[in-house]
KOLTILO-592721 format. One record per residue (C-alpha): chain; residue in one letter; residue number from 1; z, x, y. Coordinates in nm, 2 decimals. Layout:
ATOM/A/a/NUM/Z/X/Y
...
//
This chain:
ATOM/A/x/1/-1.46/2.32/-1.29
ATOM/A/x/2/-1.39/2.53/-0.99
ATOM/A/x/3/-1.07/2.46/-0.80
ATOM/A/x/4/-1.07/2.53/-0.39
ATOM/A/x/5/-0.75/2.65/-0.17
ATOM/A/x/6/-0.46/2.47/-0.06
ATOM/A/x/7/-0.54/2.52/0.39
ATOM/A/x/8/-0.85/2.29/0.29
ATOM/A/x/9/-0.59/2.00/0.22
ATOM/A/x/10/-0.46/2.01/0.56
ATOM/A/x/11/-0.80/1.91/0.74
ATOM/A/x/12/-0.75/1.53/0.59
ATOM/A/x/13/-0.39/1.53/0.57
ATOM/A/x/14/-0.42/1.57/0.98
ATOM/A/x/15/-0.62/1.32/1.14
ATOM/A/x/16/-0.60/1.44/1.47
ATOM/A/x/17/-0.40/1.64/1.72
ATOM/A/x/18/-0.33/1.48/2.04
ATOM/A/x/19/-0.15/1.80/2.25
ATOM/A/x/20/0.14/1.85/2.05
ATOM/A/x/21/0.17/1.56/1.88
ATOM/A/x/22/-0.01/1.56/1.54
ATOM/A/x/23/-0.12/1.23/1.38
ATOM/A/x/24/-0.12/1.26/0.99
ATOM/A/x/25/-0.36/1.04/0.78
ATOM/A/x/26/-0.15/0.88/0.54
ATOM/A/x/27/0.09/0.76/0.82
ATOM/A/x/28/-0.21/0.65/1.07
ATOM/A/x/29/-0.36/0.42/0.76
ATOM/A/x/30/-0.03/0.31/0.70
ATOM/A/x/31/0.01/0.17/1.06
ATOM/A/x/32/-0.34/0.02/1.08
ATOM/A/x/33/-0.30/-0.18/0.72
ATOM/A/x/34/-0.01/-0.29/0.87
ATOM/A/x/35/-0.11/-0.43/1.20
ATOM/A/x/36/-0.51/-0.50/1.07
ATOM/A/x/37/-0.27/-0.75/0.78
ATOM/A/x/38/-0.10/-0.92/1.01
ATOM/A/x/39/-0.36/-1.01/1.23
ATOM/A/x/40/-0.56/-1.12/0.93
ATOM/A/x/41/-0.28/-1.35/0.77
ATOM/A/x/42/-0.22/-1.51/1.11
ATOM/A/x/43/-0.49/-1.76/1.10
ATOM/A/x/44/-0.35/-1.80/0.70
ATOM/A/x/45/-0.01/-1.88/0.86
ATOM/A/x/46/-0.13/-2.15/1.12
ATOM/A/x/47/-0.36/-2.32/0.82
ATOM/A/x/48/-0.03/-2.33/0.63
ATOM/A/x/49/0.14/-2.55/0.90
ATOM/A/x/50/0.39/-2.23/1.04
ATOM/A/x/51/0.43/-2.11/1.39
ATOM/A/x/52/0.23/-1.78/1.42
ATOM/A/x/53/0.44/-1.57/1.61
ATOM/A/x/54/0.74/-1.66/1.41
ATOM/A/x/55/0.54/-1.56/1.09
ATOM/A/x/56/0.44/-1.25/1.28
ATOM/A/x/57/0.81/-1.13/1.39
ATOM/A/x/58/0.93/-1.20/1.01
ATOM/A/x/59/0.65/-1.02/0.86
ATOM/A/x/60/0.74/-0.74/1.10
ATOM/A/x/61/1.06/-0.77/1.01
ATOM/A/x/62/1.00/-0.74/0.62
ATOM/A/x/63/0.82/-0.40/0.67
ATOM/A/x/64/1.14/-0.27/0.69
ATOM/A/x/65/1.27/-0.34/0.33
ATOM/A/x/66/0.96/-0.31/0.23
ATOM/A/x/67/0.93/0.09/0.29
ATOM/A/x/68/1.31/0.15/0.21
ATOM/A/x/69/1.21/-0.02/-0.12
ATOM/A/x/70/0.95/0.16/-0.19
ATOM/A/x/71/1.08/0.48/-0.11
ATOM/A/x/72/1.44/0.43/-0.34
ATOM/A/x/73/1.22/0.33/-0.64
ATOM/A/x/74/1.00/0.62/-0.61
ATOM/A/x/75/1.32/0.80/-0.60
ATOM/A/x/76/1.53/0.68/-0.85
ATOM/A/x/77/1.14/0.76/-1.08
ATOM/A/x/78/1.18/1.07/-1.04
ATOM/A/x/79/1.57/1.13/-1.00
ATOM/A/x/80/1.54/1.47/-1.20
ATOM/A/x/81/1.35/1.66/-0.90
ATOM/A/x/82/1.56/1.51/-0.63
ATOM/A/x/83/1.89/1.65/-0.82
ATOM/A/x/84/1.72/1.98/-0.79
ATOM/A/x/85/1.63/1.94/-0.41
ATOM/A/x/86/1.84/1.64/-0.26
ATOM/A/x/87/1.75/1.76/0.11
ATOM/A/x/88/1.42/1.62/0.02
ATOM/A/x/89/1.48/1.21/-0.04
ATOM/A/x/90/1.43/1.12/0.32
ATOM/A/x/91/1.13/1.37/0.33
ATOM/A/x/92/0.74/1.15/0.30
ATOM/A/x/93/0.54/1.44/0.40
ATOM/A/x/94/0.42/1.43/-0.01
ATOM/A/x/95/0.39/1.01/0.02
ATOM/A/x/96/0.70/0.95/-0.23
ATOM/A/x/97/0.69/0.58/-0.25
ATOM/A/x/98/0.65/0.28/-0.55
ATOM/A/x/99/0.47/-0.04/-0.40
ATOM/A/x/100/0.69/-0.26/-0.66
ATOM/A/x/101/1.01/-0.16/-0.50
ATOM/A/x/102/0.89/-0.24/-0.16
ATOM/A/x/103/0.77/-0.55/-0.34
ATOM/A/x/104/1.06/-0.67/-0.45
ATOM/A/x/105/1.30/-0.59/-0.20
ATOM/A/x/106/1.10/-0.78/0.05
ATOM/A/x/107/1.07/-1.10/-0.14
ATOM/A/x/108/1.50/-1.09/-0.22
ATOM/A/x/109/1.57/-1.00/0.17
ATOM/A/x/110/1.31/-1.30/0.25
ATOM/A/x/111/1.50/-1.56/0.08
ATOM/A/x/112/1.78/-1.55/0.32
ATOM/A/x/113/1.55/-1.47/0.61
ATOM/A/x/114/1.28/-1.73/0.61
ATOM/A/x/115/1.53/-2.02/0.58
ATOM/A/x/116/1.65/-1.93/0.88
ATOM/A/x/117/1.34/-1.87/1.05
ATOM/A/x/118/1.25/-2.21/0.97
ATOM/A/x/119/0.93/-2.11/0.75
ATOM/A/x/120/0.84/-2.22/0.42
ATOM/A/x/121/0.88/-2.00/0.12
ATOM/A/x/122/0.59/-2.00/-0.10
ATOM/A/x/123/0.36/-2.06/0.17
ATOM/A/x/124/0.49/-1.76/0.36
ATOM/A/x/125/0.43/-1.59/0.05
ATOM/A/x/126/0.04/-1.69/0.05
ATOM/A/x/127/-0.05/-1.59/0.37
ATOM/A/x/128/0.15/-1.27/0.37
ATOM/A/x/129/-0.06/-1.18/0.01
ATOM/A/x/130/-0.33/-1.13/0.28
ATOM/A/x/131/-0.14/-0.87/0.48
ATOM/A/x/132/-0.02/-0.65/0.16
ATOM/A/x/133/-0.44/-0.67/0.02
ATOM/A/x/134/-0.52/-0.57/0.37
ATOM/A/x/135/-0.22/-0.35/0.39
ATOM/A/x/136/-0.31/-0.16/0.06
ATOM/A/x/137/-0.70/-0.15/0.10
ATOM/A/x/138/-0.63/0.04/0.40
ATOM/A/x/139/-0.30/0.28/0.32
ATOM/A/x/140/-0.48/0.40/-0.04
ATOM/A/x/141/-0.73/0.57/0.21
ATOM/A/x/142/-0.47/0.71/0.38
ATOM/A/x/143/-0.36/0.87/0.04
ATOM/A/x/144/-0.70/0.93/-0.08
ATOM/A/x/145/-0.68/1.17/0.28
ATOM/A/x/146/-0.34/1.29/0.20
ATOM/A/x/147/-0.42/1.36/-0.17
ATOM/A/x/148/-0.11/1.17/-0.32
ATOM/A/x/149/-0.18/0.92/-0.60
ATOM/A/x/150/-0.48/1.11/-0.72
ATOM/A/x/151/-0.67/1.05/-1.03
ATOM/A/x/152/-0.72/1.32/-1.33
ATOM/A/x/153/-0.95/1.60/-1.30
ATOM/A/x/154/-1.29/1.47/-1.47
ATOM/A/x/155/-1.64/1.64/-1.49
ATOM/A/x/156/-1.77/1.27/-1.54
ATOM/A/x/157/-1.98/1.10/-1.34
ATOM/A/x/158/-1.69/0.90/-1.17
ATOM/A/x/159/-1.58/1.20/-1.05
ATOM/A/x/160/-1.53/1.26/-0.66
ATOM/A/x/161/-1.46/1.62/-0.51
ATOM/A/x/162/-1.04/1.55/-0.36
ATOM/A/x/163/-0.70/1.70/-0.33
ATOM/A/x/164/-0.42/1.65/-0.49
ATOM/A/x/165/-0.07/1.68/-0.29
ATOM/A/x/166/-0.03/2.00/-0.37
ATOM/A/x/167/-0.36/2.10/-0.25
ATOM/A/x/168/-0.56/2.20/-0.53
ATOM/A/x/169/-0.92/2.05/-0.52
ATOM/A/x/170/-1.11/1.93/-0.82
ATOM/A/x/171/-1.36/1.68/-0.91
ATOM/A/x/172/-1.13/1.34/-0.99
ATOM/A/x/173/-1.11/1.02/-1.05
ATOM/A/x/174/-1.11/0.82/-0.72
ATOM/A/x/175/-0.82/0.62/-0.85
ATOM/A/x/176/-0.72/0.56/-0.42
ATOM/A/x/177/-1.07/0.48/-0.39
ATOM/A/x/178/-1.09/0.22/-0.69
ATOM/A/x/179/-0.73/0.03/-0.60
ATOM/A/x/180/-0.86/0.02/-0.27
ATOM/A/x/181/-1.19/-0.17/-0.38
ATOM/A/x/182/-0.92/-0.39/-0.62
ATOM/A/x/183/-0.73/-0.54/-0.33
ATOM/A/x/184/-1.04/-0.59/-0.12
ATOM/A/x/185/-1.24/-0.74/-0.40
ATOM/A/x/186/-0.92/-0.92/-0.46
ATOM/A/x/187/-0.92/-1.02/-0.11
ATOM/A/x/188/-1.24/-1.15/-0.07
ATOM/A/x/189/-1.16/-1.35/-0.41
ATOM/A/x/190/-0.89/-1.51/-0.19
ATOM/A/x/191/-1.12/-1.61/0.09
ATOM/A/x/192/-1.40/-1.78/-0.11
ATOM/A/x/193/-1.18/-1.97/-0.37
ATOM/A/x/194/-0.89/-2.00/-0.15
ATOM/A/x/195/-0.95/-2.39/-0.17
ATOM/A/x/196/-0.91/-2.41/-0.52
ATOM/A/x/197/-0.55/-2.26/-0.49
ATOM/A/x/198/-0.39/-2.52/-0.29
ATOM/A/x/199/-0.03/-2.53/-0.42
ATOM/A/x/200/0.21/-2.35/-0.17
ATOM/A/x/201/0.25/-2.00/-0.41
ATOM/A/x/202/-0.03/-2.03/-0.63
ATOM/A/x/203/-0.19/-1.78/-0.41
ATOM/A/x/204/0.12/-1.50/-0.38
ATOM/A/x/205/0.11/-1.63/-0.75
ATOM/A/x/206/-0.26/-1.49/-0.85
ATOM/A/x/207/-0.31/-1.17/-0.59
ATOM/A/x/208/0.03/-1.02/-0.75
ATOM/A/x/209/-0.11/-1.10/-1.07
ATOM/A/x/210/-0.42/-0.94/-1.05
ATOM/A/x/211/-0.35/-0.68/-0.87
ATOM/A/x/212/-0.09/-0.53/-1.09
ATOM/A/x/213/-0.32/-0.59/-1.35
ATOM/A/x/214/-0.58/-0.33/-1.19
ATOM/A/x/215/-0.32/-0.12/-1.07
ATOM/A/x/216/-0.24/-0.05/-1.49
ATOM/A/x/217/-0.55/0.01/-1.51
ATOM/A/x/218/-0.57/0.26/-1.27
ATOM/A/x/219/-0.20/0.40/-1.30
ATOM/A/x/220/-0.36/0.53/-1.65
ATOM/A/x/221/-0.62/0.77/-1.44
ATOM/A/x/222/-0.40/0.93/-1.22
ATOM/A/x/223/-0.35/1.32/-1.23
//
């Protein structure tokens, strides 16, 4: 299993160069799951009876606890590094966050904040589950590029020729790959039996569900 040099990483991690300005991968996904989401719940929102922009400006709005979330749970994980280098907690060039932090932070901040953006809970909920599947298809490409969240080394047939975040390349396990395929199967799941799930938070409800349910799965083939 022959392992490749670290410079080799840096032609994904950098998408493009545009002068001086340098556009990573990992933050350019980031940005288009975001926006590509929120266009994609919209028409969820309006089915769901709530004003579109509103839903748009809150959504927006949630991204913010969302990454600050994500980024002190992944921090608090692994505490016993940052006490060794605490100059490096506000430092993402490695990816350093946990999606259930982000999670969770949103949905507390977003019981004060949707009351008084006159939008309904649990059916805020529903058509924002489209933006996170969208959001997370997207951004695990961005980290498949960056080589964070990689899967174990494996001479199997699985295996898929990526970095890790420290830049050694092996054949792995395209865990990015697979939880990327999990919130878009997911997705689509959404889309054709969305009928069926027509209590306000049945569908927040089953995509958190079943995507944490793949995400064991996969958490149990990374590096």
């Amino acid at each position: 299993m022959s392992v490749g040099v670290a410079p080799r990483v840096r032609g994904r991690r950098l998408l493009f160069r545009l002068g001086r300005v340098e556009v990573h991968s990992y933050k350019a996904m980031l940005y288009l799951g975001c926006v590509l989401g929120i266009y994609a719940s919209a028409p969820v929102a309006a089915h769901k009876g709530m004003d579109v922009g509103t839903f748009c400006l809150i959504v927006v709005a949630l991204l913010v606890p969302a990454f600050a979330g994500s980024r002190v749970l992944y921090v608090v994980r692994h505490r016993r590094s940052y006490r060794v280098r605490p100059s490096q907690v506000a430092t993402r060039s490695d990816g350093g966050a946990a999606l259930f932090g982000g999670l969770l932070l949103s949905v507390a901040t977003s019981v004060a904040l949707l009351p008084a953006a006159g939008l309904p809970f649990l059916a805020f909920w529903d058509a924002a589950s489209v933006t996170m599947l969208v959001g997370l298809a997207i951004t695990r490409l961005g980290c498949l590029m960056n080589g964070c969240c990689g899967g174990r080394p494996t001479s199997g047939w699985l295996g898929m020729w990526a970095p890790d975040v420290q830049g050694r390349w092996e054949r792995r396990v395209p865990t990015q790959v697979l939880e990327a395929g999990w919130a878009a199967l997911i997705l689509v799941g959404v889309v054709v039996g969305g009928n069926v799930l027509q209590a306000d938070g049945a569908v927040f409800v089953v995509v958190v569900a079943t995507y944490c349910a793949g995400r064991v799965a996969f958490h149990a083939m990374r590096a």
